[in-house]
N, C-alpha and C positions, 0 to 999 in steps of 0.2 A: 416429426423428423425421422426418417431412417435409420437404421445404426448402420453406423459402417464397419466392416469389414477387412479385416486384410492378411492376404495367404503368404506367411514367407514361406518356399520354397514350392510354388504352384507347379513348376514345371517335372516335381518329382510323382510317383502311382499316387501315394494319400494326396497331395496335393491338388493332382488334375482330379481325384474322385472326391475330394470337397467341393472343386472350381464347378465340377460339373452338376453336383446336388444344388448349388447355390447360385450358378449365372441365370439359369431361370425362373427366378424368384423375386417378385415385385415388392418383396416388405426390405427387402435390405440393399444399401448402398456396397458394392464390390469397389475398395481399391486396386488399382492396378499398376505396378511399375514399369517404368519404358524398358524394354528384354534387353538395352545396351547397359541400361545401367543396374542388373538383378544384383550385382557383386558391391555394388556399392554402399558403404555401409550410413555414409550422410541421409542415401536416398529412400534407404532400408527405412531408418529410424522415426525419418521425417513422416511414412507412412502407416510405423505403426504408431505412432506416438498422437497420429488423427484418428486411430479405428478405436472403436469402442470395443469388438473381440479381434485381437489377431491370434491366426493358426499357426505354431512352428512346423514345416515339414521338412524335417534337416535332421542329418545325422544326430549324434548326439552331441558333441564336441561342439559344433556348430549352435544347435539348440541352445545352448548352457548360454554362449558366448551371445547371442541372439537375445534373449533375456535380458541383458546388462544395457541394449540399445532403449529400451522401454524406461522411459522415464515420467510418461503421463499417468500421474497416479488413478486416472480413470480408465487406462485403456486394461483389458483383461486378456489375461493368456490360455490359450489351449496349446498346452505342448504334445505332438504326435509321437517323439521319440523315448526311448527309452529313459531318458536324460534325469526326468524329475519323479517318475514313477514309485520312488519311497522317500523323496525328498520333503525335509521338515519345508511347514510353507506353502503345502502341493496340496491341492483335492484330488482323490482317487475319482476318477470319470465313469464310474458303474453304478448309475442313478439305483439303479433296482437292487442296489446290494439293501438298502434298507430307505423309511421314510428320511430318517437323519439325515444319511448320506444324499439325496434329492435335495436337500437342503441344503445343504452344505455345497454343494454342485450352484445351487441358484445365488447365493450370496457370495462365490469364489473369486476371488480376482486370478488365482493362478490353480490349472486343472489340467490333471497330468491324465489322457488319455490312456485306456490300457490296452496292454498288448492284445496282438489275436490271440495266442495259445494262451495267454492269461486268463483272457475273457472267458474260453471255451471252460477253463479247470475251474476257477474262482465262482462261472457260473452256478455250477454244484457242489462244489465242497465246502464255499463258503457259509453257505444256509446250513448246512449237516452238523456242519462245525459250531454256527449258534447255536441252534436247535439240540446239540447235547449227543445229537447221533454218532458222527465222526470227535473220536478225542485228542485232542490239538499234539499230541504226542503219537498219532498213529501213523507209521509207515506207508505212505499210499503208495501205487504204481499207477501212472497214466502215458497214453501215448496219444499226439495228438498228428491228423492226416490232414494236411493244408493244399490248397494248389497253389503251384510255381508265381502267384503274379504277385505274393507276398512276399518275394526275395527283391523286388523292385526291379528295375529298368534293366539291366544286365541279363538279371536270370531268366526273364521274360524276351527278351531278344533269344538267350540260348536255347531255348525248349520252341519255339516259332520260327529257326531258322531250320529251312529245307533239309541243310547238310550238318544238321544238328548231333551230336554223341548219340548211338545207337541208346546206348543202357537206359538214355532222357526215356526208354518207353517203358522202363520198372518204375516203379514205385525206389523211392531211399530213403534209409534213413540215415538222420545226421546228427548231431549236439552228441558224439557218441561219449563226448567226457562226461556228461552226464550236470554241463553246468552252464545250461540255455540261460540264455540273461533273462528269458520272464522269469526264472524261478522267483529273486529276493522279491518280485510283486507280489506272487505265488502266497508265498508264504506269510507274507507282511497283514495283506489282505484278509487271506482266511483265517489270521491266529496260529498256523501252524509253525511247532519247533522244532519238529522234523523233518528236512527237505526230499520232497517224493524221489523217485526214481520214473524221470520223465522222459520222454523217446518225442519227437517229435521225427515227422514223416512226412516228405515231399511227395505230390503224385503228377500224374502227366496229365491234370486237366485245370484251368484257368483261375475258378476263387470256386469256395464254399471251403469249408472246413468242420471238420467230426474229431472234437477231444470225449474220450473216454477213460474214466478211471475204472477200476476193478476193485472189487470190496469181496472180501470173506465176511458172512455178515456175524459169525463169532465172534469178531474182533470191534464189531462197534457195541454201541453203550445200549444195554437194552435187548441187545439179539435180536434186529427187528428185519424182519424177510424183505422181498423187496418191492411186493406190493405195498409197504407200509412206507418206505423209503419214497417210492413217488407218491405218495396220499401229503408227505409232510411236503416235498416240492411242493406240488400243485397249492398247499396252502399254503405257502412261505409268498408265492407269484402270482394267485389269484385275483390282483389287483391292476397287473402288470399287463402291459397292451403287447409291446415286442419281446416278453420272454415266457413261452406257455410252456405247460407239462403234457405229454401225450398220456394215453392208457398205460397200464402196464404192459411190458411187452413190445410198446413200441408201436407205428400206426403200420406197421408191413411187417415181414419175418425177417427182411434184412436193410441194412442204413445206407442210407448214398450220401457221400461226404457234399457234394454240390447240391442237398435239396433246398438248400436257402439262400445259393447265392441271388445275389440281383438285390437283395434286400436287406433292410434293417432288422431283420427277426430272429431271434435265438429259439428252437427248441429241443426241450429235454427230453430224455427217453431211459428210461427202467428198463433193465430185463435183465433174465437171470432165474436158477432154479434150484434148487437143494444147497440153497446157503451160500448161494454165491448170484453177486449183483454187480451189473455195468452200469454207469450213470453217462448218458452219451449227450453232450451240446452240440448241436447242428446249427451255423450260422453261414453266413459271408466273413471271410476275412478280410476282404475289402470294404465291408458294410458293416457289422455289428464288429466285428474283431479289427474298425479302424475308423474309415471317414468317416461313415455312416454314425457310429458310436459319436464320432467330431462332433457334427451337426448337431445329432441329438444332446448333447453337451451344451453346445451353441443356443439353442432354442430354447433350455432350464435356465441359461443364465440372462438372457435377453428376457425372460418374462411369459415366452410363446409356447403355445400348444407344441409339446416335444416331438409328435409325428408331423409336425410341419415337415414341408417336402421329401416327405421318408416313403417306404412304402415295406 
């Protein structure tokens, strides 16, 4: 028998980019609601209360309240919003943070997806931070560069309309207060007790996304340059199918924030000289830093090879 499936809020970007990894897919049953009755909340319940995984893709307010319709102790959640992300009860959705955590992912009934700049910071600082390099008390700086189609459906009309704000052709930055809601992930995640100083940065091209921290390499445990810093990545992920370590230095002498859109893959990259090191995640924000991360989610908790319909 199939498992089935069911999207609350399909009609939003994470939404239609689960619908679309998932309607050409022969192992699993898609439910679907009649588009008169999306707001309905009898009709909501009735559907997820049939599906074996349902996806929240809802604000967060929404999400929380979405949640409470679920009453079949069989049916499992993947929430996309920020809503449950340090919530007791919650599985963090970052299979590769460790073996445990894979497991704990497979056996979850409730599995809070994580943010894209999460993803991109958590990717590397989280291993540093086990590993003894980074001490859970250090000051980081990172700033992370996304494209426009992660601000959703509005932002993505603004930057694609012809008579669009001139300025849409810089680059911005924004969260200038300094207190982006991935941080409490941020933190929670990698053991950190000191909240970075994080910049995140809008640019004028569609998905991929490049977070980068910066490290004084005096300042971590050990003094350890930064070819040594990608040696411990590569062995922290060497096991790992969608999140590899490049050479040191990087595989080019400069990073293009969209080298991974289209897909499910994270890669890291080192570089750095005279005592000072970048630690750079290149992914999709639409794909690793969200649906794509969904799926893969979807796929550890059903039982299935996790690159099913990934690429």
């Amino acid at each position: 028998m199939k498992p089935k499936v069911y999207i609350d809020g399909k009609d939003g970007t994470t939404g239609l980019q689960i619908y679309d990894r998932l309607a050409a897919r022969s192992d699993l049953e898609l439910l679907l609601i009649d588009e008169e009755k999306r707001k309905d909340n009898a009709e909501r319940a009735k559907l997820m209360n049939a599906a074996d995984i349902v996806f929240l893709c809802l604000p967060d307010a929404a999400a929380i309240e979405a949640v409470t319709l679920v009453t079949n102790p069989n049916t499992r959640v993947i929430d996309a919003s920020t809503a449950h992300r340090t919530a007791e009860g919650w599985t963090y959705g970052y299979p590769e943070l460790s073996k445990q955590q894979r497991a704990a992912i497979q056996t979850a009934k409730r599995v809070a997806n994580p943010g894209c700049h999460a993803t991109g910071f958590i990717s590397t600082v989280a291993p540093l931070v086990r590993m003894g390099v980074v001490p859970a008390d250090l000051p980081l700086c990172a700033y992370s560069l996304t494209g426009y189609s992660g601000g959703g459906k509005k932002l993505i009309a603004e930057y694609e309309d012809e008579n669009r704000d001139p300025r849409h052709d810089s680059h911005r930055i924004y969260g200038t207060n300094l207190q982006h809601k991935h941080l409490p992930e941020m933190m929670k995640i990698c053991g950190l007790t000191v909240p970075p100083v994080f910049s995140p940065i809008l640019g004028d091209f569609y998905n991929g996304m490049a977070t980068t921290v910066m490290l004084h390499n005096a300042q971590l445990t050990g003094t350890p340059g930064g070819e040594e810093i990608r040696d411990r990545l590569a062995e922290y992920y060497r096991d790992e199918y969608f999140v590899t370590v490049a050479p040191f230095g990087g595989d080019e002498p400069v990073i293009y924030a969209d080298t991974n859109a289209d897909t499910n893959r994270l890669r890291i990259l080192v570089t750095g000289s005279e005592g000072r090191t970048t630690v750079t995640a290149l992914f999709d924000n639409l794909g690793k830093g969200a649906s794509g991360a969904a799926v893969q989610n979807m796929n550890i908790m059903l039982g299935l090879d996790e690159k099913t319909g990934l690429i």
